[in-house]
N, C-alpha and C positions, 0 to 999 in steps of 0.2 A: 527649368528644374529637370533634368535628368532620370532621378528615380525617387524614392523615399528612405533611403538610407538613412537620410540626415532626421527622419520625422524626430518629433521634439515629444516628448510624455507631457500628455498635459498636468499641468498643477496639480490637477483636482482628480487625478488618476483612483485613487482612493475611492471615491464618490463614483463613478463612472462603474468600477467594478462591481461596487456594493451595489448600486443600483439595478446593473444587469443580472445579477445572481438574486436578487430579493422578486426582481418580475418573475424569472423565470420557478422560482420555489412555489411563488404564489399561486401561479397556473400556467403549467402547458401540457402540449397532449400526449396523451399516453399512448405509449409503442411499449410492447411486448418485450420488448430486446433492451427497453432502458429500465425494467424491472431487473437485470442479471447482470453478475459480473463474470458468466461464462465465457471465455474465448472463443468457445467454440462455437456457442449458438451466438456472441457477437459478428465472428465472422461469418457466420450462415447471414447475417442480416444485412453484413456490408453487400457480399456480393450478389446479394439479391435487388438491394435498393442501388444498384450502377445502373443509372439511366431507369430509371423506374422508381413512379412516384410510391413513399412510402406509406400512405393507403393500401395500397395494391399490394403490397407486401405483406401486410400483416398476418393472412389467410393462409398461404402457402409457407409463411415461413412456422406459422402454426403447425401443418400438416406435415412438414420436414421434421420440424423436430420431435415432433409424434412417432414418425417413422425411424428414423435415426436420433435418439437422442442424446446420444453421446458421441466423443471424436470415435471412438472405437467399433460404435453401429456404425458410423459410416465408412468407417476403412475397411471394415468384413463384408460392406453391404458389393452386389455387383453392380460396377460401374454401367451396364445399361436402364439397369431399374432408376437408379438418379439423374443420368440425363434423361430416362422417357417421364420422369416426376417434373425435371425442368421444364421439357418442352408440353406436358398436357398441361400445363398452368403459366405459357407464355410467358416464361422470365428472360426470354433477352439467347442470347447465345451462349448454343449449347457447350462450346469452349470451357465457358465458366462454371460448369456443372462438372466439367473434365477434371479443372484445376482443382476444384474443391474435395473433389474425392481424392486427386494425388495429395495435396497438404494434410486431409484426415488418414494418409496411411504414412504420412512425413511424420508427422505429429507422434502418431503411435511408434516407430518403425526408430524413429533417427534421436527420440526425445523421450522415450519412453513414454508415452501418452499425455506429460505435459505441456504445458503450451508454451516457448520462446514469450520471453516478457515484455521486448524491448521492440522500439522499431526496425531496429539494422537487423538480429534476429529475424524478426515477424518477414522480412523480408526473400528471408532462404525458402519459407512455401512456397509452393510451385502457385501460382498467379497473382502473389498478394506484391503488392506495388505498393509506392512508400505513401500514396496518401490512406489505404488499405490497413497498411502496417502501422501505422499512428495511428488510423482511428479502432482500432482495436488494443493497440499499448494503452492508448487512454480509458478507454469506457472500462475494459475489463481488469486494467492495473492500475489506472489512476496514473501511467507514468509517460503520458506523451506530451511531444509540442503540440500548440494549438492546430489544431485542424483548419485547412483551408479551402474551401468548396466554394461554387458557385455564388451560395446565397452568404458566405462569409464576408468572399469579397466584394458582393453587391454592399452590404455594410459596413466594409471600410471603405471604401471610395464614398458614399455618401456621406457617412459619419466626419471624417478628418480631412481637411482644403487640403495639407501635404497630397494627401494621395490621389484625392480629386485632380490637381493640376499636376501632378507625376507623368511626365511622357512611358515611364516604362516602371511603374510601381511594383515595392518589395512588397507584397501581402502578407507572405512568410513572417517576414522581421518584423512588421508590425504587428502582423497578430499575436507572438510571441511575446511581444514586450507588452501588451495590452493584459497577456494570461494571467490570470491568478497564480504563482507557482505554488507547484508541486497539489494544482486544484485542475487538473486538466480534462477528467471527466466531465464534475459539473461546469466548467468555464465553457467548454465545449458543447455541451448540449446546449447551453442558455447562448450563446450566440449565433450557433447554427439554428435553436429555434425562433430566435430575433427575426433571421432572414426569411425562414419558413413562414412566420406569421403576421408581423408588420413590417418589414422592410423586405417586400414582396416587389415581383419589375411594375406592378399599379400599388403603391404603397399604402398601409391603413394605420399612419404614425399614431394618429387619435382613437382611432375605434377598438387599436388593441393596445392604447398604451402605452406603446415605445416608453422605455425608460431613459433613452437616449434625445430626446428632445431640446433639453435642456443645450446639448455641446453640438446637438448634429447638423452639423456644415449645410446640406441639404434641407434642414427642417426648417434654418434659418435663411436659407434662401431662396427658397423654392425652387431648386436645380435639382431634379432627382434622376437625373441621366444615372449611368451605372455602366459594367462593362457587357450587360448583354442586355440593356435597357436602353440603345442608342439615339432615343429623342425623349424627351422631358414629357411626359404624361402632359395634357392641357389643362386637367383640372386641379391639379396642386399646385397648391399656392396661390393661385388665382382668388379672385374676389370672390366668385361664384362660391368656391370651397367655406372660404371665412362668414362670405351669408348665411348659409347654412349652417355652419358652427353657432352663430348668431342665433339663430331660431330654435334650433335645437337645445341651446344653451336656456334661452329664457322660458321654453315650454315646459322647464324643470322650476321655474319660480314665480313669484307672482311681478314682481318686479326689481330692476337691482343696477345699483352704478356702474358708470360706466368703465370705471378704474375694473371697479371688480370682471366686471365682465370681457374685458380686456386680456386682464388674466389668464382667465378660463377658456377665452378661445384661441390664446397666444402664448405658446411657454416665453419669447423674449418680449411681450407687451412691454414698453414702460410708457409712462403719460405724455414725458416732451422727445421723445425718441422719435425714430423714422417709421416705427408701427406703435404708435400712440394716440393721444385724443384726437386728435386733427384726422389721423385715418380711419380713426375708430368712425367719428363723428360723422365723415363721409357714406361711409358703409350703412350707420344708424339711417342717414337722408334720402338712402336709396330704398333702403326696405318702409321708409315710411311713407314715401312716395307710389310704392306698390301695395300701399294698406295690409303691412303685413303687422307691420309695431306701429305704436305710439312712442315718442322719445319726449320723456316730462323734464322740462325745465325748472328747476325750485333756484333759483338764485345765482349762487356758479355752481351747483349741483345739478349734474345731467344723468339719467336715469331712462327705462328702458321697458316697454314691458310690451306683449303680445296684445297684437288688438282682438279685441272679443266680435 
C-alpha cells in the first residue's frame, strides 16, 4: 500500500465524531487562548507554543497580552522591547518575535487592523506558514481544515490499519475527511487534545478515556508504534496491563461475572472471541495463583472477587 489516498470512512463515521466531541465537551484542559476567538491573541499562542510545551506558555502569553493587547499595541510597540519580552521568558527564537511584530504592523497597515480570514490569506503575514495559518482560520473563524500536528498524526496512524500500514501516509486527507464540516474549531481542539492527553507516545487509552477504543486499530491490537513512537511501549497490551485492569476493576465491587468484567476491562471483550472466557479465565488463574482473587465457581457461572 503506497499511501492512504484510498482510506475508506468508516461506517459508523457518525459515531466516531460524536463520540470525540462529547469526551472532549466533557473535560479537557483549559488554555487561555481556547477561551477567545481573537486572531490576534490566537496567533500570539501559535507562535509561542512552536516547539514549546503548552504549559509553559500559558504565563508569558498572559503577560504579552497585558502588554500588547491588541494587533495595534503591537504594531506601535518597538520591536526591541518584544524580542527582549521574547528572549527574558525563553520562547524559542528570537526570529519569531521578529515575524510577529511584522504581521501586527501587516495586519494594521495592509488590512486595516483586521485580520485575513482564510488560510491562503493568513498566509501573506510575514512568518505565519500554512499549518500557522489553518490553525488560526480555525480557532478564531471556525473556517479551517483539520489541523495536522504531531499528536494528530500519532492518532491517525494508531487509530485507522489504512494509515498504520501506509508506507507514505496522507494525514492531510484523512484528517479532513474525519472533520466535522464547517465544525473546525471544536473538531480541532478535541482531537489535538485526544493526542495531548490519551494517545500520548506512553498511551493512557483507559485512565483518560479515549473515546476512540471501540474502532482503534492499536487499542485492539496492542501495536501502539506511531511515527515518533518507533517501538511498541512493553506494557500495553501485555498481560501485565490487563492484570491490573483486573484488580483494579474488582477493587470497585464486591464481586462480579466474568462476562461483565470482561467488558470493563476490554472494549472488544466478547465470551468465544480471541479475547474472551478462555483468556479471561487464564488471567483470572494467574492472579489466583498469586493470592491476589478468589475466582467462585456457581455451576457454569464464573465470578471473581478480591481476596480479603
Amino acid at each position: 500500500m503506497a499511501d492512504a489516498t484510498d482510506w475508506t470512512r468508516p461506517d459508523d463515521l457518525d459515531a466516531i465524531r460524536e463520540t470525540l466531541v462529547e469526551w472532549y465537551e466533557a473535560d479537557h484542559r483549559t488554555y487561555p487562548w481556547r477561551e477567545t476567538n481573537d486572531p490576534y491573541r490566537i496567533l500570539v499562542s501559535e507562535v509561542m507554543s512552536q516547539q514549546t510545551q503548552l504549559d509553559r506558555v500559558i504565563e508569558p502569553w498572559r503577560e504579552f497580552a497585558d502588554e500588547w493587547p491588541t494587533v495595534e499595541a503591537l504594531a506601535a510597540a518597538d520591536r526591541a522591547d518584544v524580542v527582549g519580552f521574547w528572549t527574558s521568558h525563553s520562547l524559542g527564537y528570537n526570529n519569531r518575535a521578529k515575524y510577529l511584530h511584522e504581521a501586527a504592523q501587516q495586519v494594521v497597515e495592509e488590512y486595516d487592523g483586521a485580520f485575513p480570514r482564510t488560510p491562503t490569506e493568513l498566509q501573506e503575514l510575514m512568518g505565519v506558514g500554512p499549518y500557522t495559518a489553518n490553525a488560526v482560520a480555525s480557532f478564531a473563524f471556525n473556517d479551517g481544515d483539520a489541523v495536522v500536528d504531531t499528536n494528530v498524526k500519532r492518532v491517525l496512524y494508531r487509530s485507522f490499519s489504512e494509515i498504520h500500514t501506509a508506507d507514505d501516509p496522507d494525514y492531510e486527507s484523512v484528517a479532513n475527511a474525519l472533520m466535522l464540516p464547517g465544525e473546525s474549531r471544536i473538531w480541532n481542539n478535541a482531537i489535538m487534545e485526544l493526542g495531548g492527553v490519551a494517545c500520548k507516545k506512553r498511551p493512557k487509552c483507559d485512565a483518560a478515556g479515549c473515546p476512540w477504543r471501540e474502532w482503534c486499530h492499536a487499542y485492539q491490537t496492542g501495536d501502539f508504534t506511531a511515527p515518533d513512537v518507533p517501538t511498541q511501549p512493553s506494557f500495553e497490551g501485555s498481560r501485565r496491563q490487563f492484570r491490573g485492569r483486573i484488580v483494579r476493576t474488582l477493587g470497585e465491587c464486591d464481586e462480579i461475572g466474568i462476562d461483565e468484567l470482561g467488558h470493563r476491562i476490554r472494549v472488544d471483550y466478547s465470551p468465544d472471541g480471541t479475547y474472551g472466557r478462555e483468556w479471561l479465565r487464564e488471567l483470572l488463574s494467574d492472579l489466583a495463583e498469586d493470592g491476589l482473587i478468589d475466582v467462585v465457581e456457581a455451576g457454569e457461572e464464573t465470578a471473581a472477587r478480591l481476596r480479603e
